[in-house]
C-alpha positions as CSV (number, residue, x, y, z in Angstrom):
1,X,-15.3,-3.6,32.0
2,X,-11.7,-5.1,31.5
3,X,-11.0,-7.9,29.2
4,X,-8.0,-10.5,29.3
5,X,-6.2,-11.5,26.5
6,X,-2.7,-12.7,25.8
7,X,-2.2,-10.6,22.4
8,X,-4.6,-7.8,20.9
9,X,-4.3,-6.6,17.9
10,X,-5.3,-3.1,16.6
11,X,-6.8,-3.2,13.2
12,X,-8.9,-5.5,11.5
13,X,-7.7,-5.1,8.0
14,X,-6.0,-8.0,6.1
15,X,-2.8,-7.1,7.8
16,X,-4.2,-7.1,11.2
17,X,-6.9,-10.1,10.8
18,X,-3.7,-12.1,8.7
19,X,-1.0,-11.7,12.0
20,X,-4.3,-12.5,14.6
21,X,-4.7,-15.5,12.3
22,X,-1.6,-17.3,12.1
23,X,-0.9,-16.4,15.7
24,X,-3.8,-18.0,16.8
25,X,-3.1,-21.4,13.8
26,X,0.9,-21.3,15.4
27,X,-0.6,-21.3,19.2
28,X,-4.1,-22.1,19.6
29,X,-3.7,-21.8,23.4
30,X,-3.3,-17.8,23.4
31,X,-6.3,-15.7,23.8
32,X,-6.3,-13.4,20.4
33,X,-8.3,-10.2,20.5
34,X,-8.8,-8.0,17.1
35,X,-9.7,-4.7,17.7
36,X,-11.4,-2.3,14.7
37,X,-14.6,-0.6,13.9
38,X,-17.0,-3.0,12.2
39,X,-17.9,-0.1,9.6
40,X,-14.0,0.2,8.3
41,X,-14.9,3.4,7.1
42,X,-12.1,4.5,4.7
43,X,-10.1,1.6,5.9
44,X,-7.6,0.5,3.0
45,X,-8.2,-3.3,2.3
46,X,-11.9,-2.8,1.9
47,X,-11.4,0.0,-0.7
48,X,-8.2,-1.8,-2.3
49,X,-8.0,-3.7,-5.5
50,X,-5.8,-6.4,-3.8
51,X,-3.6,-6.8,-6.6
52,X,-1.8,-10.3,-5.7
53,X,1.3,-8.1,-7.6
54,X,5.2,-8.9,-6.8
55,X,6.9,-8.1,-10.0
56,X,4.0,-6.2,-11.1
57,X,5.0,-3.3,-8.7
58,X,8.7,-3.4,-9.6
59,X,10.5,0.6,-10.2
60,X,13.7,1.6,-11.5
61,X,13.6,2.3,-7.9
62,X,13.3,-1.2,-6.6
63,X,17.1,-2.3,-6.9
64,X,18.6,1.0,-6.4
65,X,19.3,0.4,-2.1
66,X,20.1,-2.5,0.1
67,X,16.8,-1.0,1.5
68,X,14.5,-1.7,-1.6
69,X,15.7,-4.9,-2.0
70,X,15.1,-6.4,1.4
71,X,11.3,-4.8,0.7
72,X,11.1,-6.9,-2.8
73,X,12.4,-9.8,-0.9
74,X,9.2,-9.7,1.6
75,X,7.0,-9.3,-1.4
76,X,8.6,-12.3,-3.3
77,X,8.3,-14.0,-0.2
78,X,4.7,-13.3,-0.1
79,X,4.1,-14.5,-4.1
80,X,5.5,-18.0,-2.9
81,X,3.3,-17.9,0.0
82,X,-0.6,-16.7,-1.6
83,X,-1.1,-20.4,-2.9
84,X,-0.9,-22.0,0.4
85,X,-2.4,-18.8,2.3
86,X,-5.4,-19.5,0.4
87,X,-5.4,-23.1,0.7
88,X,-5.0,-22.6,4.3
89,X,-8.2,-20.3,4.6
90,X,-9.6,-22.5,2.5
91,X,-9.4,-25.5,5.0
92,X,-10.3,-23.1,8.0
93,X,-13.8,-21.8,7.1
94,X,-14.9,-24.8,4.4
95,X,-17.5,-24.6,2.1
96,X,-19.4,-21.5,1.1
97,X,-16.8,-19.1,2.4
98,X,-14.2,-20.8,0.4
99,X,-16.1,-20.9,-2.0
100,X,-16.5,-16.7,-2.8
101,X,-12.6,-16.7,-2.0
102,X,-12.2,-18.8,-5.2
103,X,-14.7,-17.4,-7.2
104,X,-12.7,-14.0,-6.5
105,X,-9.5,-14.9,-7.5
106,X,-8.2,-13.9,-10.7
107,X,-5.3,-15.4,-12.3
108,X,-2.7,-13.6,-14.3
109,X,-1.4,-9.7,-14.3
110,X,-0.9,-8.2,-17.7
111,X,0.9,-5.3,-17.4
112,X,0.8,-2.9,-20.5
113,X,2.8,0.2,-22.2
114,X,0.5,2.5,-23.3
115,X,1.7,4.4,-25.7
116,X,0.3,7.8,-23.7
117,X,2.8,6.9,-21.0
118,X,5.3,9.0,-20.0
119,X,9.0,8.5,-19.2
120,X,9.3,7.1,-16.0
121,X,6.6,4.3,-16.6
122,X,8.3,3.2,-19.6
123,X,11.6,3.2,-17.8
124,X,9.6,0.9,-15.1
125,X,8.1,-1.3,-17.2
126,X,11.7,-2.3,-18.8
127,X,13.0,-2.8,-15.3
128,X,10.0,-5.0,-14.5
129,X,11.2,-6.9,-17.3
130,X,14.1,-6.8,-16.7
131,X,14.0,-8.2,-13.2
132,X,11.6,-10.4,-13.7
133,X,13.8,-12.4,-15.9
134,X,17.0,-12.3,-13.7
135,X,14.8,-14.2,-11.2
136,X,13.6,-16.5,-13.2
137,X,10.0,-15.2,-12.7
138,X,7.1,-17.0,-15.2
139,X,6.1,-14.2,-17.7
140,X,6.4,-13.2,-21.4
141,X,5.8,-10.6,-23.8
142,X,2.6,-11.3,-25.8
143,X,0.6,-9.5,-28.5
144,X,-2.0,-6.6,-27.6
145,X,-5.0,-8.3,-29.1
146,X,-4.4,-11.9,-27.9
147,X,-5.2,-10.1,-24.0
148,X,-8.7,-10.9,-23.6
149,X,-10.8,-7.5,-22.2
150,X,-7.8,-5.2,-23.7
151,X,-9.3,-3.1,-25.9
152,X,-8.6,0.3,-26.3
153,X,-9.3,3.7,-28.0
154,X,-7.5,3.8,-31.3
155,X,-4.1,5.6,-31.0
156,X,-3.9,4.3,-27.4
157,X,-3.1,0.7,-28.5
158,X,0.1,-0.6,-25.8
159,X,3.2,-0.5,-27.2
160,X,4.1,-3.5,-25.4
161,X,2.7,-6.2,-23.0
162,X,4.0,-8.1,-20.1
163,X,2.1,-11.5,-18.9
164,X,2.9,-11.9,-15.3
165,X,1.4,-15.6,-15.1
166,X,1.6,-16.0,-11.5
167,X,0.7,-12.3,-10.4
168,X,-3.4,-11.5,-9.8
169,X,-5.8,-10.1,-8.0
170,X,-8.5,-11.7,-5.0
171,X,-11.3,-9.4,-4.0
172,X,-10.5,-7.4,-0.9
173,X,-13.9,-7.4,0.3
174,X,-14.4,-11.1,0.2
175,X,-11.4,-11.9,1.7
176,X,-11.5,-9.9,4.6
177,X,-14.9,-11.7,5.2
178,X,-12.7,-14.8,5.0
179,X,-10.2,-13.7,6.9
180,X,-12.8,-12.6,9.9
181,X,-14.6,-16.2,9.4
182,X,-11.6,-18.2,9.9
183,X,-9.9,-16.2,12.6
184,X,-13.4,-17.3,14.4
185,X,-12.8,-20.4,13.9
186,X,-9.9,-20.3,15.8
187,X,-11.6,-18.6,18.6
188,X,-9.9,-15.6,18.1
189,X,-12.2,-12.7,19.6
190,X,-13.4,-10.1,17.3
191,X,-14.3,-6.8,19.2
192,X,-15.7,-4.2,16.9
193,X,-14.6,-1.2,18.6
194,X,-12.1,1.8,17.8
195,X,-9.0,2.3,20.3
196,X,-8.8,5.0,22.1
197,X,-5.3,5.0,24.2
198,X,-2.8,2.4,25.0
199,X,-2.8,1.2,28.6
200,X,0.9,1.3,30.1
201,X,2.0,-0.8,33.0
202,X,3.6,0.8,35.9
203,X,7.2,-0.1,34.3
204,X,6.2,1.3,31.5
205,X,5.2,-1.6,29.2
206,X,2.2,-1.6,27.4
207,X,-0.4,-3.3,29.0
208,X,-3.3,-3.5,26.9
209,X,-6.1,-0.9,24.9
210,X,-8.4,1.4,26.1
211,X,-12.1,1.5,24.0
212,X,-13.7,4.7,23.2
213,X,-17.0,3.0,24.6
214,X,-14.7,3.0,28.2
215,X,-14.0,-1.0,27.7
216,X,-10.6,-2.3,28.5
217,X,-8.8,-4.9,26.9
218,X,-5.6,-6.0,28.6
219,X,-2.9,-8.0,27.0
220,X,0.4,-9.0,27.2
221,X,1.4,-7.9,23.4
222,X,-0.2,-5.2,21.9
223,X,0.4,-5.0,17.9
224,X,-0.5,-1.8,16.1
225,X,-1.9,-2.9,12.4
226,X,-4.7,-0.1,12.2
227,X,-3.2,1.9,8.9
228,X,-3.1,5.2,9.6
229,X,-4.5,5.3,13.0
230,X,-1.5,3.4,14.2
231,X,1.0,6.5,13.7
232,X,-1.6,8.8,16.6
233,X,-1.4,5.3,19.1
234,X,2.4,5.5,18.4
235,X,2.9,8.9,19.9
236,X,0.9,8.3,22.7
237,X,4.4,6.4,24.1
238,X,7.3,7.0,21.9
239,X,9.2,9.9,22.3
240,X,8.7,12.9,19.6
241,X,10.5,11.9,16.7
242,X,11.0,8.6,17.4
243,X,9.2,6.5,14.6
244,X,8.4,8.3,11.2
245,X,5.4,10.2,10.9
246,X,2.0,8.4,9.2
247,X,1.2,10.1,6.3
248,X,-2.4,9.6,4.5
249,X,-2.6,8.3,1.1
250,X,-6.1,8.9,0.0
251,X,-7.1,6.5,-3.2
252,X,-10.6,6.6,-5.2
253,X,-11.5,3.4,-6.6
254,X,-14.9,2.4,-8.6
255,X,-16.6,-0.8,-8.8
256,X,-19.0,-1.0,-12.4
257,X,-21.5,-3.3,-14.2
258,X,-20.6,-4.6,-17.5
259,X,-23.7,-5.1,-20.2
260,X,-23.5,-7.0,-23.3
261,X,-20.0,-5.4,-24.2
262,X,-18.2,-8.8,-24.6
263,X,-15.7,-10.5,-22.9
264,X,-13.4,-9.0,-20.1
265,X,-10.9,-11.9,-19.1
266,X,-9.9,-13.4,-15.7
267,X,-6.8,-11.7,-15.1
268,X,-5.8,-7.8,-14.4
269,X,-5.0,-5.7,-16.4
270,X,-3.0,-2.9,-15.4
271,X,0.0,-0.2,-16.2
272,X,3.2,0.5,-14.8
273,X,4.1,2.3,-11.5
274,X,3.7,6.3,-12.7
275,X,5.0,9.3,-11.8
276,X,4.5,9.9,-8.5
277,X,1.6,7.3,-8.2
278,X,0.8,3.5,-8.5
279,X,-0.6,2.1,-11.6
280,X,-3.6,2.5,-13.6
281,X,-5.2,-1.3,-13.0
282,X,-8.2,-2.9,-13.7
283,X,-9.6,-6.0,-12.2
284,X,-12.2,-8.4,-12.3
285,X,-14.3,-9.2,-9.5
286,X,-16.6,-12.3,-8.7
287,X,-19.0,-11.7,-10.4
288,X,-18.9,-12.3,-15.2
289,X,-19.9,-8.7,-15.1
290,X,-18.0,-6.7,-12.7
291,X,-14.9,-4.9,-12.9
292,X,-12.4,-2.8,-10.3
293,X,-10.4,0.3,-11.4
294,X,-8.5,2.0,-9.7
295,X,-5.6,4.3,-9.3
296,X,-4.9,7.5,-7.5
297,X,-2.9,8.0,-4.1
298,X,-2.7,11.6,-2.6
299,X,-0.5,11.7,0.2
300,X,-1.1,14.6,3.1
301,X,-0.5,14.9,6.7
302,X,-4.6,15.2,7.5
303,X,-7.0,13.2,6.5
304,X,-8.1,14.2,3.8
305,X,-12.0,14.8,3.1
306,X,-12.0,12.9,-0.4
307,X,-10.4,12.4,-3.5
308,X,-10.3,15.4,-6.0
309,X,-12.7,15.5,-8.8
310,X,-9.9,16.0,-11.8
311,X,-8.1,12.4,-10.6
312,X,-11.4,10.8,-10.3
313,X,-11.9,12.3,-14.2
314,X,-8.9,11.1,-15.1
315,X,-8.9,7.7,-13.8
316,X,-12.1,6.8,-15.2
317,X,-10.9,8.7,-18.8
318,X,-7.7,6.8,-18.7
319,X,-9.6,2.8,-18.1
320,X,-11.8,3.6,-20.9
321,X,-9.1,5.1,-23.2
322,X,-6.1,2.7,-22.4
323,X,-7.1,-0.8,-21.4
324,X,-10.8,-1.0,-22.5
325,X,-13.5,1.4,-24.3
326,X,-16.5,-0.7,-23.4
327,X,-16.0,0.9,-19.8
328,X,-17.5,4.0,-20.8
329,X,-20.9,3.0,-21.0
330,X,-20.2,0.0,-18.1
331,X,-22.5,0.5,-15.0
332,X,-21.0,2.8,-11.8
333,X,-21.7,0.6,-9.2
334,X,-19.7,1.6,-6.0
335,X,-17.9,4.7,-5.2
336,X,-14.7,3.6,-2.4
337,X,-12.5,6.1,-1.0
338,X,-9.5,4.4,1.2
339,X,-7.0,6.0,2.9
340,X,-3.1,3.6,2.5
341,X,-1.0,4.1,5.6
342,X,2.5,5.6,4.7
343,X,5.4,6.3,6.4
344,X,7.3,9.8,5.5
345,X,10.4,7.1,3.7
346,X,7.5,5.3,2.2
347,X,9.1,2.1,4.1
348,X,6.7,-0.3,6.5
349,X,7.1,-0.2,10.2
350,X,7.8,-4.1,11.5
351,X,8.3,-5.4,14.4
352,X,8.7,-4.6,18.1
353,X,10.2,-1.2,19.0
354,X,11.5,0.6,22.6
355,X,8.2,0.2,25.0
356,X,8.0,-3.5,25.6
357,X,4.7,-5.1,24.9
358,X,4.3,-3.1,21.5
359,X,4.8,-4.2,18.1
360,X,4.2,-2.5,14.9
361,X,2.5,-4.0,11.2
362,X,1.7,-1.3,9.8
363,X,2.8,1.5,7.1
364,X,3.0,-1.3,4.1
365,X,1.7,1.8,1.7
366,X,1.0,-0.3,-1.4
367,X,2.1,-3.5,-0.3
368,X,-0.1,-4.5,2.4
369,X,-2.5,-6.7,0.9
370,X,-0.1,-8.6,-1.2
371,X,2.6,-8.9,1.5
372,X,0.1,-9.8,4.6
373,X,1.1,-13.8,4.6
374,X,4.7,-12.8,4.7
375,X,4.3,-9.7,7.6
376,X,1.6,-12.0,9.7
377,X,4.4,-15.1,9.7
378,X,7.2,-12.9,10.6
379,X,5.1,-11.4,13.3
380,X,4.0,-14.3,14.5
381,X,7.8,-15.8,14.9
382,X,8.5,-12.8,16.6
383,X,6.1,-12.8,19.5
384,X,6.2,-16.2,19.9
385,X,9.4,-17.1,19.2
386,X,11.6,-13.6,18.8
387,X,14.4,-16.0,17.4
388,X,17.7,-14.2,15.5
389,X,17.0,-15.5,12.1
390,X,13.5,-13.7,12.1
391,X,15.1,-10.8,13.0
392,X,18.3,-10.8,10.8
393,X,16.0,-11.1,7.5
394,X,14.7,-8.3,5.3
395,X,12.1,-7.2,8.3
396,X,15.5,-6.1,10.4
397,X,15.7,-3.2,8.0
398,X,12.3,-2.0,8.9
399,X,12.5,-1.4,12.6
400,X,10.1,1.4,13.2
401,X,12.1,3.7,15.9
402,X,14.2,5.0,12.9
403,X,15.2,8.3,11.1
404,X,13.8,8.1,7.7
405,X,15.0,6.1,5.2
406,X,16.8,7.4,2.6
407,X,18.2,5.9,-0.6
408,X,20.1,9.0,-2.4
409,X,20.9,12.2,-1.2
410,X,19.0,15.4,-1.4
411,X,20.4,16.7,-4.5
412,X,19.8,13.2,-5.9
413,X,16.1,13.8,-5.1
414,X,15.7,17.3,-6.4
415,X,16.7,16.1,-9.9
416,X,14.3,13.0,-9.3
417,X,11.3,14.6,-8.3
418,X,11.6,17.2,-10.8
419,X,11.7,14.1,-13.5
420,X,8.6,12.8,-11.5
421,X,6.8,16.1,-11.8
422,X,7.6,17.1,-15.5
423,X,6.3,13.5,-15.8
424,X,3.1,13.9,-14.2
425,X,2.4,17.3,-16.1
426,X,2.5,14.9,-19.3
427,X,0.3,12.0,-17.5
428,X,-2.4,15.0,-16.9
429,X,-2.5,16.5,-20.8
430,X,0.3,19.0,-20.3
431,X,2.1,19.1,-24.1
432,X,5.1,20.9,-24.9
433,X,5.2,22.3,-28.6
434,X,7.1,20.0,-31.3
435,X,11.0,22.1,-31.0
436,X,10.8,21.4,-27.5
437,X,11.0,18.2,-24.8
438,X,10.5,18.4,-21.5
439,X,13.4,20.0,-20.0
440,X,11.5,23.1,-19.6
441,X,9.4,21.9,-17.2
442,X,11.7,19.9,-15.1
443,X,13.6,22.7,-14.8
444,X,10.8,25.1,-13.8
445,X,9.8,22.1,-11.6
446,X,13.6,21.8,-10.5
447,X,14.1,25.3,-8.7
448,X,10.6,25.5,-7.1
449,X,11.5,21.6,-5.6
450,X,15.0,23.0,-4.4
451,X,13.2,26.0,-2.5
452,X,10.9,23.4,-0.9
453,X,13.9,21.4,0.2
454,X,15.8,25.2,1.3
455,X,12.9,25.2,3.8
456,X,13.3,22.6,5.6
457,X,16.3,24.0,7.0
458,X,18.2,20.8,7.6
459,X,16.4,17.9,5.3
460,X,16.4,14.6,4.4
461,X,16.1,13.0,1.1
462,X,12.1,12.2,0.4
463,X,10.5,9.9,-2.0
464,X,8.9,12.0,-5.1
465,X,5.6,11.2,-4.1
466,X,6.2,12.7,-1.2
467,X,6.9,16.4,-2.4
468,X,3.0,17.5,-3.3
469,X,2.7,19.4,-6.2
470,X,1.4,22.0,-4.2
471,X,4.8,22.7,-3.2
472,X,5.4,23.8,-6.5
473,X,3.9,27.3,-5.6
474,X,6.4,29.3,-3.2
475,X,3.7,30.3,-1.3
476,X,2.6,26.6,0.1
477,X,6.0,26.6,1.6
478,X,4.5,27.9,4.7
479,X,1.6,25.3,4.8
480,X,1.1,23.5,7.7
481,X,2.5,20.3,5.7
482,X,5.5,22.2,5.6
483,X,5.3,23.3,9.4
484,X,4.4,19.9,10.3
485,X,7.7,18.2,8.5
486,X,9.9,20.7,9.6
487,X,8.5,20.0,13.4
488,X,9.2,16.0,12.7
489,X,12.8,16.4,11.3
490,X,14.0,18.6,14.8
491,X,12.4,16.3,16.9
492,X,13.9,13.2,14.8
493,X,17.6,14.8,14.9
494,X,17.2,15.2,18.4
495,X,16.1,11.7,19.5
496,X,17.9,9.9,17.1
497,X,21.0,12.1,17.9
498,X,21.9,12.8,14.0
């Protein structure tokens, strides 16, 4: 059975239901379709804190490259945009459904020092600081104990504190209810099914999906928003090497029940970017007595079958010790294991690409949730309009037929992911005795790093999160991670003619 539509799109998380929506609010004459498996198993916005976070996220890293800014400029885009976004949804499904997506929100991001953290998220948090003030962002430095909900094991007490007034948190899970509500009430058509294939005209433009149940859906637009899944429907018409390869980033997250341990705040609470890994955050959900945390990412080439049992250990050890002790005798609730979609640069893919007919939303990484206003209005001026000014913005630098981005050069990254790894050794209880810092390890980490990088034969400079520790033992050199990367960089080099 064949269905018509003038646009589908592939994925109904908040990126995909977000583009369907404002497509459909921009031209209510076009027949929307959203395509995606009603049980969203592992999917990342129903796992994800959705940390409403702009400055919040900011590196060292995050001014170093024309690159990195254009990406902070579509997430400060996004911060100016969440008010109206929600006010919008608001207006679109009306009582009772707006109603959970207020009760949801929290207001407010304190961002804290601990003073367990290692080097590189103190060196974040003072360019968060820092950059938060050259753009005039709302925010100040405030006193540990005047953070309601902050309350940690003594000797863990933050160093410092950063109030981010205008930075919070929704709950993923009720807003992607809201987000399917109101794209029904602009008769956008919500197939719960997976996609098997892309359907290719007879020049060669993509026509439309092909179900697994055998259903067709044909289109005039087809736009891939389905996480991780999008990189396989990619290959299926782009040349070898022609986009970046989507690599899994497997988080664990925990939903708990407070009782009777006092008061827990409105706002999130959360650390700095790490080593290797997003921050340590916790956030409050809907309900007075329930809390998120969350905050591991393990990146691979396979799905992976589940989060590791140390990171889960340490997550939850790290909550109760750093932002608040009454979370160790708080309530598990809710395991949720989601899987972030991430190109090999760590860069989104954006926009149309080669094979007319197919756009791409998808590879956001960390910044999906937060930046799905911004991605689903560019998208939408794009297919409906595909005017220059769209395409001469920060989204022109994140065209997904590309060779990888890279913002230093290989050496550059050695030394970096060494810093990263000595870093992490710290962040998991590693300690170096008193006449020594922790140049030891860097070093250790250094050569084994440069070996990785030998391998690769002819390589490109990769983000530190990218290099898995497991790389550190010569022998995983000939893992099929490795295989697999070294595959991808021939076939890039080729198409791309570099």
């Amino acid at each position: 059975m064949r269905r018509l539509a003038d646009v589908v799109v592939v994925g109904n998380g908040a990126v995909g239901l977000s583009v369907a929506l404002e497509i459909a609010r921009q031209a209510p004459e076009l027949k929307v379709s959203v395509v995606g498996p009603a049980e969203r198993t592992r999917a990342a916005s129903v796992a994800a804190g959705a940390m409403l976070n702009c400055f919040g996220e900011v590196t060292t890293c995050t001014r170093r490259h024309p690159v990195s800014e254009a990406r902070f400029a579509i997430a400060r885009e996004a911060l100016d945009l969440w008010p109206q976004w929600l006010a919008a949804l608001e207006e679109d499904i009306g009582g009772a459904g707006a109603a959970a997506v207020r009760a949801s929100w929290s207001e407010g991001t304190f961002v804290i020092m601990s003073s367990s953290s290692g080097r590189i998220a103190g060196e974040n948090f003072a360019a968060m600081c820092a950059t938060a003030a050259e753009y005039g962002e709302p925010h100040e430095l405030v006193a540990p104990e005047d953070v309601a909900g902050l309350s940690p094991r003594l000797g863990q007490r933050p160093l410092r504190v950063l109030h981010l007034r205008r930075e919070g948190a929704v709950d993923g899970r009720a807003l992607v209810a809201a987000l399917e509500r109101a794209a029904r009430e602009r008769s956008v058509k919500l197939v719960p099914a997976t996609v098997r294939s892309l359907l290719r005209a007879s020049g060669g433009a993509v026509s439309g999906v092909a179900l697994e149940d055998g259903r067709e859906v044909s289109a005039d637009a087809v736009v891939l928003a389905a996480g991780v899944a999008s990189g396989a429907l990619a290959r299926q018409v782009l040349p070898p090497g022609a986009v970046p390869p989507m690599l899994h980033g497997t988080g664990l997250a925990v939903t708990v029940k407070r009782v009777n341990t006092g008061p827990r705040g409105r706002h999130v609470i959360r650390t700095p970017n790490r080593a290797g890994t997003c921050g340590l955050h916790v956030v409050p959900l809907a309900a007075e007595d329930e809390q998120y945390i969350g905050a591991t990412n393990v990146i691979s080439f396979d799905p992976a079958p589940g989060v590791h049992l140390g990171l889960a250990q340490t997550m939850m050890r790290q909550a109760s010790e750093q932002v608040d002790q009454a979370l160790a005798v708080a309530y598990l609730r809710r395991w949720m294991i989601g899987t972030r979609p991430i190109p090999l640069d760590c860069y989104p893919l954006i926009g149309p690409c080669s094979v007319p007919g197919l756009l791409f939303a998808t590879g956001t990484y960390r910044d999906g949730f937060h930046s799905s206003p911004a991605i689903a209005r560019h998208l939408a001026a794009v297919l409906l309009r595909g005017t220059a000014a769209e395409r001469d913005g920060p989204f022109a630098h994140f065209a997904p037929e590309r060779m990888p981005i890279e913002t230093m050069s290989v050496p550059e990254a050695v030394d970096d992911t060494a810093r990263h790894a000595a870093d992490t050794m710290h962040d998991q209880g590693t300690r170096m005795p008193w006449w020594l810092d922790s140049t030891p390890l860097e070093e250790w980490a250094r050569e084994r790093i440069r070996t990785f990088y030998e391998s690769l034969e002819d390589p490109v400079a990769l983000p530190p999160e990218m290099v898995d520790p497991q790389f550190l033992d010569p022998a995983a050199i000939e893992t099929r991670s490795v295989d697999l990367l070294r595959q991808y960089l021939r076939a890039a080099r080729t198409h791309h003619g570099t």
